[in-house]
C-alpha positions as a Markdown table, in Angstrom:
| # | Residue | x | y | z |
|---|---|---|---|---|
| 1 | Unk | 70.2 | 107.1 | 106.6 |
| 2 | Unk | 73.4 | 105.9 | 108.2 |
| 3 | Unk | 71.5 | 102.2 | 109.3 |
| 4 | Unk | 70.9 | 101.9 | 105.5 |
| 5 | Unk | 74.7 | 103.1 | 104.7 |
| 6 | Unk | 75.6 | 100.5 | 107.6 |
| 7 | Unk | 73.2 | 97.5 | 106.2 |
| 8 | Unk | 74.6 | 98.1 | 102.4 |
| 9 | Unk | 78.1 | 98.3 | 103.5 |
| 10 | Unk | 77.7 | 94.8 | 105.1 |
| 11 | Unk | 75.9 | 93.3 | 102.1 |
| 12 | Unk | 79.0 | 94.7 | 100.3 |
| 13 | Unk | 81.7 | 93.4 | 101.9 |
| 14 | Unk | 80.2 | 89.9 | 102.6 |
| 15 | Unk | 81.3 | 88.5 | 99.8 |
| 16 | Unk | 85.0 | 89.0 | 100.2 |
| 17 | Unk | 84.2 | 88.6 | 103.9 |
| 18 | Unk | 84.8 | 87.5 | 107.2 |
| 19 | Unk | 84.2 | 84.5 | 109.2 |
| 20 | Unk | 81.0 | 82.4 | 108.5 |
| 21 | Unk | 80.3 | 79.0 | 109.0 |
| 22 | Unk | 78.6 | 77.1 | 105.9 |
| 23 | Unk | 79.9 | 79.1 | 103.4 |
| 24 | Unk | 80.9 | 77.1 | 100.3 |
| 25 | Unk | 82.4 | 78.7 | 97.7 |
| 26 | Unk | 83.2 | 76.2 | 94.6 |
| 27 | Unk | 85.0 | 76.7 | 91.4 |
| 28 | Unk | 84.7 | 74.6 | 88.3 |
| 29 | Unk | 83.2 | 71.8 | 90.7 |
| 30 | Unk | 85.7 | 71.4 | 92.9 |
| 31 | Unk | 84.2 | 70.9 | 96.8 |
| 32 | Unk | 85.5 | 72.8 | 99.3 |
| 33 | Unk | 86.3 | 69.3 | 100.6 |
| 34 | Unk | 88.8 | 69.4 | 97.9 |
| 35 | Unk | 91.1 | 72.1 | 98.7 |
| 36 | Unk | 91.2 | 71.0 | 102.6 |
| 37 | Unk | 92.4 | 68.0 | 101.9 |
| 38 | Unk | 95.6 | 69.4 | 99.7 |
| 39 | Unk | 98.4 | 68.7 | 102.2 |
| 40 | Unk | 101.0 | 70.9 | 100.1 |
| 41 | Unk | 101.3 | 74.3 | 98.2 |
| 42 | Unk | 101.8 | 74.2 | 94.6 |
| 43 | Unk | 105.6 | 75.0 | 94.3 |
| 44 | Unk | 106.5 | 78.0 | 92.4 |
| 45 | Unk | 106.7 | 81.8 | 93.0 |
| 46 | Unk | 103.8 | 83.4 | 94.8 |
| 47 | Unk | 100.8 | 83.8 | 92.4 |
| 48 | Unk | 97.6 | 85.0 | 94.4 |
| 49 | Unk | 94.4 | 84.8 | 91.8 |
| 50 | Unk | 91.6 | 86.2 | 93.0 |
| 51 | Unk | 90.5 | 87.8 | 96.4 |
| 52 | Unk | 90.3 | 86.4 | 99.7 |
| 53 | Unk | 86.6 | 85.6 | 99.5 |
| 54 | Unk | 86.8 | 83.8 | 96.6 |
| 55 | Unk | 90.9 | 83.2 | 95.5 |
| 56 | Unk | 93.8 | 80.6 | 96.1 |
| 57 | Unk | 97.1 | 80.9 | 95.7 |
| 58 | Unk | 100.1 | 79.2 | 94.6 |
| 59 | Unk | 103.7 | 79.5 | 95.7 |
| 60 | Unk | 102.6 | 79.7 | 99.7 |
| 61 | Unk | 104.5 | 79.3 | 102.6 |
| 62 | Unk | 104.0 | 78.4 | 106.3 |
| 63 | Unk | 104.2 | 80.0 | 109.0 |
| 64 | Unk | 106.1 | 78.0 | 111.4 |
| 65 | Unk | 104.5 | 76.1 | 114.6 |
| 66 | Unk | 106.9 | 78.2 | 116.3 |
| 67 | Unk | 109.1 | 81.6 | 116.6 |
| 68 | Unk | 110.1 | 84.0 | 118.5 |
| 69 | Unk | 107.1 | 85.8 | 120.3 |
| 70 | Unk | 104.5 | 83.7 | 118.6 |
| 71 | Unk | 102.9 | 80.2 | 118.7 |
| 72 | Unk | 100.8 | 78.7 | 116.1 |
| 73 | Unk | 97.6 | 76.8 | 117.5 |
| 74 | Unk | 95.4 | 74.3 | 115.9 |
| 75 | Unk | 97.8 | 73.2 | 113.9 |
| 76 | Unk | 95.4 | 69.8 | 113.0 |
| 77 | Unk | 93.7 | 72.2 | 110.6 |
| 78 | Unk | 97.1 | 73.0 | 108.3 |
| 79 | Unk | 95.6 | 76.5 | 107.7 |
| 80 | Unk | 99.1 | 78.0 | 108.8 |
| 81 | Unk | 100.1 | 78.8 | 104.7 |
| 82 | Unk | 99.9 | 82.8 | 103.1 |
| 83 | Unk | 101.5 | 84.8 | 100.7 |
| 84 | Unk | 105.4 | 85.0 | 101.8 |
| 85 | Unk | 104.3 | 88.6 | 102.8 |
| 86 | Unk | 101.4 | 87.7 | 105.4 |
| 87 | Unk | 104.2 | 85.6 | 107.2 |
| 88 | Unk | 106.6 | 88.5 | 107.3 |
| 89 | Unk | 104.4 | 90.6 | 108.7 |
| 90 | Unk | 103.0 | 88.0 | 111.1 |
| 91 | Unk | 107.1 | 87.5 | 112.0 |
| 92 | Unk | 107.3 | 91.7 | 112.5 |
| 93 | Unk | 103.9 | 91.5 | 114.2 |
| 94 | Unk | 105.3 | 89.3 | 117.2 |
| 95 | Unk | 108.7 | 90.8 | 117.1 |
| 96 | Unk | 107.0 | 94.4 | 117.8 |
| 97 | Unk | 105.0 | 93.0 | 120.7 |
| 98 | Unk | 107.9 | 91.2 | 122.0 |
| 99 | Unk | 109.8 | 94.4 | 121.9 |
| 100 | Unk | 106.7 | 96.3 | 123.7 |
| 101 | Unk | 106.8 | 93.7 | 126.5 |
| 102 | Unk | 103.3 | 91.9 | 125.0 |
| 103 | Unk | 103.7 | 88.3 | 125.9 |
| 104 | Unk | 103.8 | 85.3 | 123.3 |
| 105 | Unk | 101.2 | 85.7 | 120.8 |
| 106 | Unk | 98.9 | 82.7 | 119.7 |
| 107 | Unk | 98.5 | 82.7 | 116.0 |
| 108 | Unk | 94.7 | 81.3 | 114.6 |
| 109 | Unk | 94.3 | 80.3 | 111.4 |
| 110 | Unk | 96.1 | 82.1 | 108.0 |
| 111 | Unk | 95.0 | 79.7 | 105.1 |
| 112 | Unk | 95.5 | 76.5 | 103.0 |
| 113 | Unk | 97.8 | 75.6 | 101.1 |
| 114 | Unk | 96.6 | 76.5 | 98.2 |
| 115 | Unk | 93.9 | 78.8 | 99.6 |
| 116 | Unk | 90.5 | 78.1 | 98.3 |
| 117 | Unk | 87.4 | 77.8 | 100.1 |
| 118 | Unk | 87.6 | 75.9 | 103.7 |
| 119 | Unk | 84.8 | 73.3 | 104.6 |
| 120 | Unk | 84.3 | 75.3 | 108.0 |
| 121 | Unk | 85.1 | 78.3 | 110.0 |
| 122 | Unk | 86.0 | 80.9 | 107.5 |
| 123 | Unk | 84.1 | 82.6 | 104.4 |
| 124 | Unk | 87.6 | 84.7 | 103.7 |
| 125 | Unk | 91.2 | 83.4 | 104.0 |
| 126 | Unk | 91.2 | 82.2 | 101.0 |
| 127 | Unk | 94.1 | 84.1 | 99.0 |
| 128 | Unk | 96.7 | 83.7 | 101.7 |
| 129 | Unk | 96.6 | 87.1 | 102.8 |
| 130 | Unk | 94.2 | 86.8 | 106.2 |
| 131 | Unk | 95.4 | 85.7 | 109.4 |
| 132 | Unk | 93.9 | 85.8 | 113.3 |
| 133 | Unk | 95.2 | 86.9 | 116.2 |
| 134 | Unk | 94.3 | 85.3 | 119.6 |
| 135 | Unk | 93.6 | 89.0 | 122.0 |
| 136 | Unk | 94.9 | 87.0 | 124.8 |
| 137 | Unk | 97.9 | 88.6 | 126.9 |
| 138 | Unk | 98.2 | 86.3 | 129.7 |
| 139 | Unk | 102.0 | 84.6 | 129.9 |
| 140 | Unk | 102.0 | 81.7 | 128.1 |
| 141 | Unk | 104.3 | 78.4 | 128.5 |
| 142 | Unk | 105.2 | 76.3 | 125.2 |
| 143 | Unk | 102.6 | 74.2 | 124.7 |
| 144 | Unk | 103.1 | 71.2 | 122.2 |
| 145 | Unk | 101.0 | 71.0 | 119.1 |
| 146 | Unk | 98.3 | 68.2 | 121.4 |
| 147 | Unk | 97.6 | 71.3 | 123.9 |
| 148 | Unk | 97.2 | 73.5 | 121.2 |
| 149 | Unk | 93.9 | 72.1 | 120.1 |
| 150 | Unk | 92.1 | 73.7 | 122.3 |
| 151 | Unk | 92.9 | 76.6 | 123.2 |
| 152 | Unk | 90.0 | 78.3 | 124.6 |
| 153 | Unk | 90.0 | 82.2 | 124.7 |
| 154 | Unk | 87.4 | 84.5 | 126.8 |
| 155 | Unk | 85.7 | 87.3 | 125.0 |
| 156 | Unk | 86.9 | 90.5 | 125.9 |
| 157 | Unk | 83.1 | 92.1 | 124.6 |
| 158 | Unk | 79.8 | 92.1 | 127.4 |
| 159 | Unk | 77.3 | 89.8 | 126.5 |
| 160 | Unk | 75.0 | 92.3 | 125.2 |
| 161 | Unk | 78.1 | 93.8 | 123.0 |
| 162 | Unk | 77.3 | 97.6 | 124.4 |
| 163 | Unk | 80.9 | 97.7 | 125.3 |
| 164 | Unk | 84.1 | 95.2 | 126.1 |
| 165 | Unk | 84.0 | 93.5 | 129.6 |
| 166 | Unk | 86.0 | 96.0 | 132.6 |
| 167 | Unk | 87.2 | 92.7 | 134.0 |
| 168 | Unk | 88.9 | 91.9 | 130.9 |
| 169 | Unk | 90.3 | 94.3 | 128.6 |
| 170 | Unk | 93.4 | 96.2 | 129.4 |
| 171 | Unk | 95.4 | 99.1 | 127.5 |
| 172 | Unk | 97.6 | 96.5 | 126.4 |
| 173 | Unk | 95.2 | 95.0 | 123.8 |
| 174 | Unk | 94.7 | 98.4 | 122.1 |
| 175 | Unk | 98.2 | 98.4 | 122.4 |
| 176 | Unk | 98.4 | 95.0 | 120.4 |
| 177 | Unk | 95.8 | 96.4 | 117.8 |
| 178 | Unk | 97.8 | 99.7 | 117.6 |
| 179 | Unk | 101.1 | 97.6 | 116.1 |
| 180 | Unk | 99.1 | 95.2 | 113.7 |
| 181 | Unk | 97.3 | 98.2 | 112.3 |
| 182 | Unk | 100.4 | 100.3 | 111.8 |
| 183 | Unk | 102.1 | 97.5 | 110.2 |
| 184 | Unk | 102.4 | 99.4 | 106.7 |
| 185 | Unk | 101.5 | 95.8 | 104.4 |
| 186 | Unk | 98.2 | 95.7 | 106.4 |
| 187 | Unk | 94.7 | 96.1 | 104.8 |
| 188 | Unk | 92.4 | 96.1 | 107.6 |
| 189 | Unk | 91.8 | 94.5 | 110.9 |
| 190 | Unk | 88.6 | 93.2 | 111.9 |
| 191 | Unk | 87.4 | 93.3 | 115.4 |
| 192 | Unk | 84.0 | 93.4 | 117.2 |
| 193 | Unk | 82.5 | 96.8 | 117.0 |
| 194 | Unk | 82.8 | 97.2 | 121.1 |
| 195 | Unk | 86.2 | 96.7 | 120.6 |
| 196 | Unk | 85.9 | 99.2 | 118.1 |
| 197 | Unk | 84.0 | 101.2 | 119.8 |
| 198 | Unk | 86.7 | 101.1 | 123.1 |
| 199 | Unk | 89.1 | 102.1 | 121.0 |
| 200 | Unk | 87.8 | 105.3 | 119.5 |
| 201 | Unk | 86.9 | 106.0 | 123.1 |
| 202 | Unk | 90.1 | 106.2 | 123.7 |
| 203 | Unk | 92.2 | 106.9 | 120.4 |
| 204 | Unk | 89.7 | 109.0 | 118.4 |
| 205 | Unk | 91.4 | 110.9 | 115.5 |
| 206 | Unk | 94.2 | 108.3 | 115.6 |
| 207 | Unk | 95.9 | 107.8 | 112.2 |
| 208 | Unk | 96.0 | 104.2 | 112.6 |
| 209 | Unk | 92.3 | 103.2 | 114.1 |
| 210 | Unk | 90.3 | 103.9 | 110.4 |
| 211 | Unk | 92.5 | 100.3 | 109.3 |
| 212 | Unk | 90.0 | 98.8 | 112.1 |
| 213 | Unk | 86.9 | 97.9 | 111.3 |
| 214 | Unk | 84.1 | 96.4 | 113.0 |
| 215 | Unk | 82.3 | 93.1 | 112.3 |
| 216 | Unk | 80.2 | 90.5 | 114.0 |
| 217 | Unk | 81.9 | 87.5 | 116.0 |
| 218 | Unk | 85.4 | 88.7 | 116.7 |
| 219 | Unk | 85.5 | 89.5 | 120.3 |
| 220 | Unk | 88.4 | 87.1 | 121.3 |
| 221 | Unk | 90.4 | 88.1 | 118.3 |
| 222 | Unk | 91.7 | 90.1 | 115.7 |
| 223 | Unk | 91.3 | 88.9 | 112.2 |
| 224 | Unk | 94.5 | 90.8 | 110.2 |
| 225 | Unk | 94.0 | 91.3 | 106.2 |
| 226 | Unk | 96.9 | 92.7 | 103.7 |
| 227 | Unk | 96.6 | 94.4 | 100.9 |
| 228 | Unk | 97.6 | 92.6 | 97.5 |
| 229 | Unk | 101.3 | 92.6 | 97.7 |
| 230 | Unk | 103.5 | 93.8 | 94.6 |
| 231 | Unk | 103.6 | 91.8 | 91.6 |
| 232 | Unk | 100.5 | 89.9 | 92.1 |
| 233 | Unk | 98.2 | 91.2 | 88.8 |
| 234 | Unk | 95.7 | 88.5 | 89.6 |
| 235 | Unk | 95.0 | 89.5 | 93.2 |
| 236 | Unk | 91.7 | 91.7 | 93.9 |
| 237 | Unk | 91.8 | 94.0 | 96.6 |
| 238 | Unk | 88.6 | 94.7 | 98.6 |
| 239 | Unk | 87.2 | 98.1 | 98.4 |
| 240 | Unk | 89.2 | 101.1 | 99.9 |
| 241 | Unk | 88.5 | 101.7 | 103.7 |
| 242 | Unk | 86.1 | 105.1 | 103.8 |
| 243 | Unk | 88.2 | 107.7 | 105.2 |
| 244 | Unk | 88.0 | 109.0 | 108.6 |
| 245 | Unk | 88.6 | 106.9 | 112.0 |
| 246 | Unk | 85.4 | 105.0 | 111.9 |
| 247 | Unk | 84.4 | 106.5 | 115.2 |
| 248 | Unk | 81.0 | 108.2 | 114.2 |
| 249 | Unk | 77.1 | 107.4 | 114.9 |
| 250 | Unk | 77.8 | 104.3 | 112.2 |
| 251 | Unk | 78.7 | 102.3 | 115.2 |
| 252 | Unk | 75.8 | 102.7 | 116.8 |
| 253 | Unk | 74.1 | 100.5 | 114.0 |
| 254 | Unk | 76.1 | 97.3 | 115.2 |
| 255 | Unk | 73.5 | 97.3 | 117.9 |
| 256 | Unk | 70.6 | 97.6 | 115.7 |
| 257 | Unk | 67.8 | 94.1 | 115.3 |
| 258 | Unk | 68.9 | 94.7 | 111.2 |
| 259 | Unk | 72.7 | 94.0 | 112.5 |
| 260 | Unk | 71.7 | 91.4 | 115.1 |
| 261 | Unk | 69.6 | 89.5 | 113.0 |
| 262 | Unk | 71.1 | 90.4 | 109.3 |
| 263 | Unk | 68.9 | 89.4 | 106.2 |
| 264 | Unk | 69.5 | 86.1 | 104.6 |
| 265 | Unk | 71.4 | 85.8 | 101.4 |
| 266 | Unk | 68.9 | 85.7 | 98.1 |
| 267 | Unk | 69.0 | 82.0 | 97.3 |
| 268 | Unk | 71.1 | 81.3 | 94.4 |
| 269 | Unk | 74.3 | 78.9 | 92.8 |
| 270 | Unk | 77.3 | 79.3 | 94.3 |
| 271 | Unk | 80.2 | 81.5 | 93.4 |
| 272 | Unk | 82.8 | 80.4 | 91.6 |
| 273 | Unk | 86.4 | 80.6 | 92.1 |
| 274 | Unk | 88.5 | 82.2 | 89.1 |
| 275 | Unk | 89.0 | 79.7 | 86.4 |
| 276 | Unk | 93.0 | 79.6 | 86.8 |
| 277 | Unk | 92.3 | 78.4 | 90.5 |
| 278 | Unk | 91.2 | 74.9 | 89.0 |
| 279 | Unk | 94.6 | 74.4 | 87.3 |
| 280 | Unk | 96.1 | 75.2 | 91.3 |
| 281 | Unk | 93.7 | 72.8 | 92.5 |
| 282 | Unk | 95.1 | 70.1 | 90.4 |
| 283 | Unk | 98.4 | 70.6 | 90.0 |
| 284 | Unk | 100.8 | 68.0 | 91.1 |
């Protein structure tokens, strides 16, 4: 009963979901090609339309390379643009660590700058409201935007994912977690379910843990996801997280051959981006 709860709550949320290489969400024809190659945001107030598996957005902003507490990487990509929002609380995010002793943080991708699907890497981020989180705590130098590149950081999960690596994980990346999730504009955070699972050994019954939510991959960082801010009638939020902390025998399901070795999608077009996302696209 709970592995079929498990397997139809993935198939449920894959669609607004996660990271996944070779997803290729179109709308009205337009590539995903298309929307990488954008080098601006389409000037205006912030409009999100759609969700972030299937959105864009007009009116972003971008995070900058640099701040206090917080470096961007890979900035090649130009995947540093969100919702005016997902910045702020990116900006709070860092200064909260800072203030907790964390070191610098390394900020991953957010989104284009106009959203829309992305040719590699990510099936979600496309509304402007996702954003990852490098789970590395080590004191970091300034790098320039060359050494950024390739930034290389170690799983903190055990090969076989029954549980995060001893040699590895600290209290200070619960800690990290712990501030993201409490941020009060903040969704969901995505981690690997040993990370999970650490963390309700540890914080069971904690208000904050049931925003964290296990998925595949995610074992060298967090991926952070805000609600639809204020204002923005277009935006689709993902369904409500179930109640409770997460922490019961549903976990045990990430270890599962169904969870290893997921089902492939039912062959079919792909889906289309809201119809107002074309007139974003092709702004100028």
């Amino acid at each position: 009963m709970i592995r079929a709860a498990a397997l139809a709550l993935l198939l449920a949320l894959a669609p607004a979901s996660i990271h996944a290489q070779g997803v290729r969400a179109q709308g009205a024809a337009a590539p995903a090609a298309a929307w990488a190659a954008l080098p601006g945001p389409l000037a205006g107030p912030p409009r999100i339309v759609g969700h972030t598996g299937l959105g864009c957005i007009a009116g972003a902003v971008s995070l900058p390379a640099d701040g206090p507490g917080w470096q961007a990487v890979r900035l090649s990509r130009n995947r540093t643009w969100g919702h005016p929002a997902l910045v702020a609380a990116l900006r709070d995010l860092a200064a909260l660590a800072r203030a907790q002793g964390l070191p610098t943080l390394w900020i991953g991708d957010l989104g284009q700058p106009r959203g829309g699907p992305m040719p590699y890497g990510h099936a979600s981020h496309q509304a402007g409201l996702d954003a990852d989180i490098w789970l590395d705590l080590s004191p970091k130098p300034a790098l320039s935007p060359a050494a950024r590149e390739a930034i290389e950081v170690p799983s903190l999960v055990l090969p076989d994912e029954s549980g995060v690596d001893p040699a590895r994980w600290t209290p200070r990346h619960g800690a990290l977690i712990r501030i993201a999730a409490e941020l009060p504009e903040v969704d969901r955070i995505f981690v690997n379910h040993a990370i999970k699972r650490e963390l309700c050994r540890t914080e069971a019954g904690a208000a904050w843990l049931h925003r964290v939510r296990p998925w595949r991959g995610h074992d060298s960082h967090m991926h952070v996801r805000l609600r639809c801010p204020p204002g923005q009638a277009e935006c689709k939020d993902q369904a409500p997280v179930p109640p409770g902390d997460g922490c019961d025998a549903s976990l045990d399901w990430w270890l599962s051959a169904e969870a290893r070795h997921p089902p492939p999608r039912p062959p079919g077009p792909p889906p289309r981006l809201p119809a107002a996302c074309q007139a974003i696209l092709e702004a100028r």
